[in-house]
Each structure stands twice: as structure tokens, then as C-alpha cells.
C-alpha atoms as one frame of an Amber mdcrd trajectory, in Angstrom:
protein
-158.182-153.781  -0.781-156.952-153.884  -4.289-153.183-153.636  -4.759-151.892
-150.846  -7.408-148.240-150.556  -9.030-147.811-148.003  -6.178-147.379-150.578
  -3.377-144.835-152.169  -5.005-141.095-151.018  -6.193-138.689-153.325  -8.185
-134.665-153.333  -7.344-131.936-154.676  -9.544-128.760-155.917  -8.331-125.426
-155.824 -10.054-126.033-158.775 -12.321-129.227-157.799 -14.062-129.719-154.403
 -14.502-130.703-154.181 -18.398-133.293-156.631 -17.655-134.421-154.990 -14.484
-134.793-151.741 -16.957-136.888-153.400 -19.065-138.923-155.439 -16.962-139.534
-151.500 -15.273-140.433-150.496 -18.413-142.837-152.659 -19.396-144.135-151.821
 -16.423-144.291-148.218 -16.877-142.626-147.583 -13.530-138.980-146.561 -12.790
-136.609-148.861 -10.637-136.011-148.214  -7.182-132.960-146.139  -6.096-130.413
-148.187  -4.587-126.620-148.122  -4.308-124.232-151.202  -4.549-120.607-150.771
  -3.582-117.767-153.388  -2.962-114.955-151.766  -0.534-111.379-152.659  -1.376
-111.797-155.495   0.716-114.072-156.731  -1.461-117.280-156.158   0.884-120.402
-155.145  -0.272-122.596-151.915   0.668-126.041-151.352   0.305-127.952-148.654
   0.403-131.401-147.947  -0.496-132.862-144.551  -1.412-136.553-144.992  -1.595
-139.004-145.736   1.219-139.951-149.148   1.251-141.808-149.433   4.205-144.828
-151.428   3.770-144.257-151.806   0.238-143.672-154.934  -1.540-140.049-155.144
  -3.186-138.871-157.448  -5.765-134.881-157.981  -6.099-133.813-159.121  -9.736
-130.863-160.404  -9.279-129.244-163.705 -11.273-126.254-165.787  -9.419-123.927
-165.716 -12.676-120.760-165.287 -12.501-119.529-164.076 -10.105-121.974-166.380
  -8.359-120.364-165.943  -4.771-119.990-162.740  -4.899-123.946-161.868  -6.841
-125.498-164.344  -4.158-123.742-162.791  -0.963-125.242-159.273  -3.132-128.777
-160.904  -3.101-128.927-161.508   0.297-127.593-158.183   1.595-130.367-156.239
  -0.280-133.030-158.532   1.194-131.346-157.429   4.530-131.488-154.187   3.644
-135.322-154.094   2.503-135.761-156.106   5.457-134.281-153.296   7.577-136.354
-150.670   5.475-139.438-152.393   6.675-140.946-153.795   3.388-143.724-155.340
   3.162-142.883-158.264   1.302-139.838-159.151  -0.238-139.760-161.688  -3.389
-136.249-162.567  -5.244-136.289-162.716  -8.662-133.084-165.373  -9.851-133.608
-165.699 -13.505-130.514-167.580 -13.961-129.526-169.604 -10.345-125.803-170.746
 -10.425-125.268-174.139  -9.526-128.553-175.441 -10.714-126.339-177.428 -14.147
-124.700-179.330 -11.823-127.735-181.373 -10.332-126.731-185.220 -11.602-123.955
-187.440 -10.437-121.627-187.244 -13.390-119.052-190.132 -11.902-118.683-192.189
  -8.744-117.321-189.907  -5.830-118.144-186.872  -7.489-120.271-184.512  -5.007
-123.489-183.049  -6.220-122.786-179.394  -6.421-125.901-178.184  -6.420-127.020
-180.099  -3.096-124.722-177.779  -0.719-125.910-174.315  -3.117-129.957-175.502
  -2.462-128.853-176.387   1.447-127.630-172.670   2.067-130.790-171.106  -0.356
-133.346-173.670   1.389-131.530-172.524   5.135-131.980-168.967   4.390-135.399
-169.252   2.369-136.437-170.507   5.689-134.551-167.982   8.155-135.356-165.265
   5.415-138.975-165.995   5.796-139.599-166.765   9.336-137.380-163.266  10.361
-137.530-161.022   6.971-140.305-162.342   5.008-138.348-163.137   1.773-139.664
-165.335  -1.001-137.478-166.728  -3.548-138.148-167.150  -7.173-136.358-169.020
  -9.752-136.634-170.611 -13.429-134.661-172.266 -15.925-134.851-171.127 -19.629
């Protein structure tokens, strides 16, 4: 059966949302409803407003600064979609923090990037075996 642009709904997070405009533009379709809070604790709430189940989502989200804060975002709405039953769930990271600091720079200097690609690789692989998340990055 032949997917259409109906079986699938884009999401932006906090970081991104002119490009997740555009990119739903181009598109012709309108992004998915969600809200994104922070409580003045500094946790984050998700909520999403359009059925998802059985769709496939995509999550634009970058980990720019705040990096922390836009990753923890990232994998609360995955959660979420998760919880929504979606189909599929694909991250979109256009710009993935840490990635600059992938080279030794001086002796006894820890690769940053190794402990930031041990949590993503740890929950690629817990995201996929229990919410069926696929992550995608590039570098411009």
C-alpha cells in the first residue's frame, strides 16, 4: 500500500521551529499541534494535540544551545508520540551538539563527544527496541 502525506505529521521542538515551518511548507501540509512548557522548576511538558496513532511522526529538533535542555526536549516528545501510539517515529537533528568536539585536542583531554554518542547510541537502541525511534543527523 502506497504511503500519502496523510500518514505522516511533522513536529517541531523548541529549537527549530522556523525551519520546521518551512520544511511544512514545502510540503504543503501544516505542523502538528503540540505544546512545550518548562515548569518553574525547569521541567519540561509535552503535550500533543493531534492523533498520531499509526501515523508516522518526524521531530525536528537541533541540540543547540541549550543542548541539555533541547536534547532532554527531544526525547520527551519521542515519549510522548511513543505514548500516542505512532507508527514510526524518526528525529530530525539538523545541528547535533557535541559533534565539534570529536578529536583529541591535547593529552588528557576527554573526547566530548564519546559520552554525548554513548547516551544517543543507549537510547537509539532502547528508543527502538521499546518506542520505535530512528534518529537522523547531518553536518552542514
Amino acid at each position: 500500500m502506497a504511503r500519502t502525506l496523510n500518514d505522516f505529521w511533522i513536529f517541531a521542538g523548541n529549537s527549530n521551529p522556523d525551519l520546521a515551518t518551512k520544511i511544512g511548507e514545502y510540503l504543503n501540509m501544516p505542523l502538528g499541534g503540540a505544546k512545550l512548557s518548562t515548569f518553574s522548576d525547569g521541567e519540561i511538558q509535552i503535550e500533543i494535540h493531534d492523533n498520531v496513532r499509526m501515523k508516522d511522526v518526524f521531530i525536528i529538533q537541533s541540540t543547540c544551545d541549550p543542548v541539555n535542555k533541547n536534547l532532554m526536549e527531544l526525547l520527551l516528545m519521542i515519549d510522548a508520540m511513543k505514548r500516542a501510539s505512532a507508527s514510526r517515529i524518526t528525529a530530525v537533528i539538523p545541528y547535533y551538539g557535541y559533534a565539534r568536539q570529536d578529536k583529541k585536542v591535547a593529552p588528557r583531554v576527554m573526547i566530548r563527544v564519546a559520552p554525548a554518542r554513548v547516551i544517543m547510541s543507549a537510547t537509539s537502541l532502547a528508543l527502538m527496541g521499546t518506542l520505535g525511534a530512528t534518529f537522523l543527523s547531518w553536518r552542514a
